[in-house]
C-alpha positions in Angstrom: -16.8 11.7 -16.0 -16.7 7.8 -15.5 -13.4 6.2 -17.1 -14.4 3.8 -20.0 -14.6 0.1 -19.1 -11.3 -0.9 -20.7 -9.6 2.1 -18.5 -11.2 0.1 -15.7 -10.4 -3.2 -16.6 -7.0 -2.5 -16.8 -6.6 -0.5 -13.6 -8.3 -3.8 -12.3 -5.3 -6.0 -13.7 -2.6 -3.2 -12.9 -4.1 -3.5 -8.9 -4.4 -7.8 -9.4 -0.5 -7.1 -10.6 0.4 -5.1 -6.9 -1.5 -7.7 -4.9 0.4 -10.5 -6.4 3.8 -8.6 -5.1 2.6 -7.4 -1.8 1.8 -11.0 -1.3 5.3 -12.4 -2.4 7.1 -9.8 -0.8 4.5 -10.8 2.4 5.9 -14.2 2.1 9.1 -12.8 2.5 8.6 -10.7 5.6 7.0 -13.5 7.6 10.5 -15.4 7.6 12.0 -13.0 8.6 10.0 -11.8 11.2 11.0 -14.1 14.6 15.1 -12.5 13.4 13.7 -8.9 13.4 11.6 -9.6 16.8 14.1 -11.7 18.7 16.2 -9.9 21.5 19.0 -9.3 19.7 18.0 -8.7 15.9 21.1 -9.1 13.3 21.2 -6.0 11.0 20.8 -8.2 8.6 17.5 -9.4 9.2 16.9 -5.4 10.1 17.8 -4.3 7.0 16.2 -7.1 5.0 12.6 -6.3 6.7 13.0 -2.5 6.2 13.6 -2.9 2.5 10.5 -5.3 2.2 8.5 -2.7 4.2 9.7 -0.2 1.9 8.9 -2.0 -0.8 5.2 -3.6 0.5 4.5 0.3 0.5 5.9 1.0 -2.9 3.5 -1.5 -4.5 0.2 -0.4 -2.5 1.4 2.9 -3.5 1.4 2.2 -7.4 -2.0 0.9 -6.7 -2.9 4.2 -5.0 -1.0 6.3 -7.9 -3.1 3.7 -10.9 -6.9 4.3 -8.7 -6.1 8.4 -8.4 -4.8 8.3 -12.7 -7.8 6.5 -13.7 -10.4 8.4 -12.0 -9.6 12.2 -10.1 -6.1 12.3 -11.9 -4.6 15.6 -9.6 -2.5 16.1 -6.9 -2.7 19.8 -5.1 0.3 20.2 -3.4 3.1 18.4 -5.2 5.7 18.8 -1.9 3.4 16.5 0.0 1.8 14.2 -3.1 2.6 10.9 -1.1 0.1 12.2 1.7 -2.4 13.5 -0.1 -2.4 10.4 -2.8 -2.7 8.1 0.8 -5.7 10.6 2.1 -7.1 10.4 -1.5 -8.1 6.3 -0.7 -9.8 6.7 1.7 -12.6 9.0 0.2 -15.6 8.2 -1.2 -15.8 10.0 -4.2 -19.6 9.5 -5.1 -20.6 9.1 -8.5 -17.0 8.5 -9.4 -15.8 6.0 -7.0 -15.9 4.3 -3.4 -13.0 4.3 -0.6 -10.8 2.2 -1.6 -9.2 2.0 2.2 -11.4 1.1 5.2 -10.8 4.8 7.5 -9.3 2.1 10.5 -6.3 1.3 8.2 -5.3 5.2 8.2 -3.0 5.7 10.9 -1.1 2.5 10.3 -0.5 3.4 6.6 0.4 7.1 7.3 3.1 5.7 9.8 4.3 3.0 6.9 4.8 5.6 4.4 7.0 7.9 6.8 8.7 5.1 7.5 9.2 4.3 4.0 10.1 7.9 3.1 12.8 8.4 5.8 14.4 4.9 4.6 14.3 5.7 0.7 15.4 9.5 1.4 18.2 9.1 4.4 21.6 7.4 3.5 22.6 7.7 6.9 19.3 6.4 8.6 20.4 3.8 11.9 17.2 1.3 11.4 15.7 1.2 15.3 15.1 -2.1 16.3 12.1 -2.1 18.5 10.2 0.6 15.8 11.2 -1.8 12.7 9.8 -4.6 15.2 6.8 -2.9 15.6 6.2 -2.4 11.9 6.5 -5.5 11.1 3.9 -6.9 14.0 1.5 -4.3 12.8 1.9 -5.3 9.4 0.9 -8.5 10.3 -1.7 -6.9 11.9 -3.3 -5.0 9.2 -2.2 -7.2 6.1 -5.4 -8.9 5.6 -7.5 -6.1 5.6 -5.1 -4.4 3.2 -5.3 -7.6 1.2 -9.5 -7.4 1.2 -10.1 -3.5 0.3 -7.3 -3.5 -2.6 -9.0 -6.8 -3.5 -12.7 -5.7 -3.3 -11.9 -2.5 -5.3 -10.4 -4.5 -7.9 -13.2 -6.8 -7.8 -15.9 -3.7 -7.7 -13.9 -2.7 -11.3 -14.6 -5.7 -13.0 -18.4 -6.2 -11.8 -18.7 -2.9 -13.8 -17.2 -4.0 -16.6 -18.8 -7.3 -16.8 -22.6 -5.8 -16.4 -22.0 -2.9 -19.3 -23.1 -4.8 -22.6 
């Protein structure tokens, strides 16, 4: 069953609400990213990029957790609902939804959200330099295409409620 259009509209503004933070806290990371990627990082600038990271995950995530509410609503294996909400956007669901994640943006996401997991989870977690380095890079990497698909899908919603009389 298709969710009604104001369901939809919402989960439109709800995802235009996580763009708007993944963008400020975007912002963010890029001055910070020559401290993290110079020879000799401070811990401060370490510790500053992981939490953004963290966070830039936590917000795509709530868009993730919004998409799967609104239109499959169920998790199988509650011990592992992070992974199977991430696997979850990149199907195309037909006659319920499309992706909502281009399959090329898979393995960098998978590796964001352990990373984000072992920094939310372990009080005693040493951040690795070079690793935290090459998050951020590939961040960088994959941020616009991030950007794009939430975007689109967002978009998608509200052609569909526009074109309903």
């Amino acid at each position: 069953m298709k969710p009604e259009l104001p369901r939809l509209a919402a989960l439109s503004a709800v995802i235009g609400q996580d763009l708007s933070a993944i963008r400020r806290l975007d912002a963010e990371l890029t001055t910070l990213r020559a401290g993290v990627t110079a020879a000799q990082p401070a811990f401060r600038d370490l510790a500053a990029a992981a939490y953004l990271l963290h966070n830039l995950y936590n917000a795509m995530e709530n868009a993730f957790e919004q998409i799967s509410r609104t239109f499959e609503n169920h998790i199988t294996d509650p011990a592992q609902w992070h992974k199977e909400l991430l696997g979850k956007m990149f199907l195309d669901i037909p006659t319920v939804r499309p992706a909502v994640l281009p399959p090329e943006l898979r393995g960098f996401l998978s590796e964001l959200r352990a990373f984000r997991h072992i920094f939310r989870h372990s009080y005693d977690y040493e951040l690795d330099a070079e690793r935290l380095g090459d998050l951020v890079q590939a961040w960088t990497g994959h941020r616009d295409a991030i950007l794009d698909a939430l975007t689109a899908f967002a978009d998608c919603l509200m052609v569909q409620v526009r074109k309903e009389p």
